[in-house]
Structure formats: C-alpha cells, structure tokens
C-alpha positions, 0 to 999 in steps of 0.5 A, spaced: 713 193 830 712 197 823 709 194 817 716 195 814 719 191 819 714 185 819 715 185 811 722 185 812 722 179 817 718 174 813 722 177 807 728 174 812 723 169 813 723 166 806 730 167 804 733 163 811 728 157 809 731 158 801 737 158 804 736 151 808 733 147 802 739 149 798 735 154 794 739 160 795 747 163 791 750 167 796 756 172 794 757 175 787 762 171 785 756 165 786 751 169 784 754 171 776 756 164 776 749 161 776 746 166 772 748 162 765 743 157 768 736 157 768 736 157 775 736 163 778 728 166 778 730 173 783 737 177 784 738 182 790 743 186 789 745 190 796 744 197 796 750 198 799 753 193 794 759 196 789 758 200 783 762 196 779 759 190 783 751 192 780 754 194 773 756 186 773 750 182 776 745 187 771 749 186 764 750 179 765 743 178 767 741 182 760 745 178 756 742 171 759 738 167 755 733 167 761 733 174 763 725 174 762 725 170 768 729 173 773 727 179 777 732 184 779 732 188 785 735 192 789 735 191 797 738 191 804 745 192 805 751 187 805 751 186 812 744 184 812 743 181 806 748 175 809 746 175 816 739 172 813 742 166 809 746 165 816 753 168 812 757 173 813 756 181 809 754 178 801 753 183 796 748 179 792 743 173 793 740 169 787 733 165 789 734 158 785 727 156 786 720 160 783 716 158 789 721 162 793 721 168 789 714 169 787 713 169 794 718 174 796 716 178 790 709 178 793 711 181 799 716 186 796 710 189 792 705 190 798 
C-alpha cells in the first residue's frame, strides 16, 4: 500500500473511532448546526461537495465567534466521507473533539 493510502487508512481510522465516541457531525445540515457551538474543533468538507454547499459551511464558519479553533479543509469525496463514519455519502464531516482533530491534522500535514 502507498503512504497516501496508509495515511488515508489511519485518517479513516480516526474519524470511524471519533464517530463511535459520538465525536463526529455527519451531513451538512448537522455540520452548520454545530458550528454556533464552540464544539467543532475540524470541518471536512468533501471535495466532490456542492459549491453552494462549501460557500455555506465557510461563511458560517468566518462569522463564528470560534473560528480560530476550527481547521477547515477539503477532502475525499462524499462516498468516502460517509463510508468512514459508517453512513451513507456526507458532504461534510465536523470532528467534535481537539484530541481527535489535532491528530487527524497531524497526519494530514505529513
């Protein structure tokens, strides 16, 4: 397996056990209804996500009052996305824990 794919497989990883422990918005609708909390520590937004899907999900998170804490990136497709929370295709994913986003950060960033 490439390092790509084993860095996709821990990513998966993490986001399944974050699932799990109830640490994970599925779905966009779940995502912008956390975001006026100061909860959500990570966004990933699909990259096969609609435009005016993305536009949404970053505009709210510029207006909140805690978007210093939130990392914002653009990842995977739908399909994928949801098949690593266990569900159907998801658009977007927020990570409600700092433990579980700085660590899917970190391996994002390698």
């Amino acid at each position: 397996m490439s390092e790509d794919g084993r860095k996709n497989e821990r990513i998966a990883g993490y986001l399944g056990i974050a699932q799990r422990a109830g640490k994970i918005a599925a779905g966009d609708e779940a995502v912008l209804k956390n975001l006026s909390s100061p909860q959500v520590f990570m966004v990933i937004v699909a990259t096969d996500a609609a435009t005016d899907v993305k536009k949404k999900i970053l505009d709210v998170i510029s207006k909140s009052k805690y978007n210093k804490q939130i990392t914002c990136i653009q990842w995977n497709t739908k399909i994928a996305l949801g098949h690593m929370v266990g569900k159907s295709q998801r658009g977007a994913l927020a990570v409600l824990d700092e433990g579980f986003a700085k660590a899917i950060k970190k391996l994002m960033d390698e």
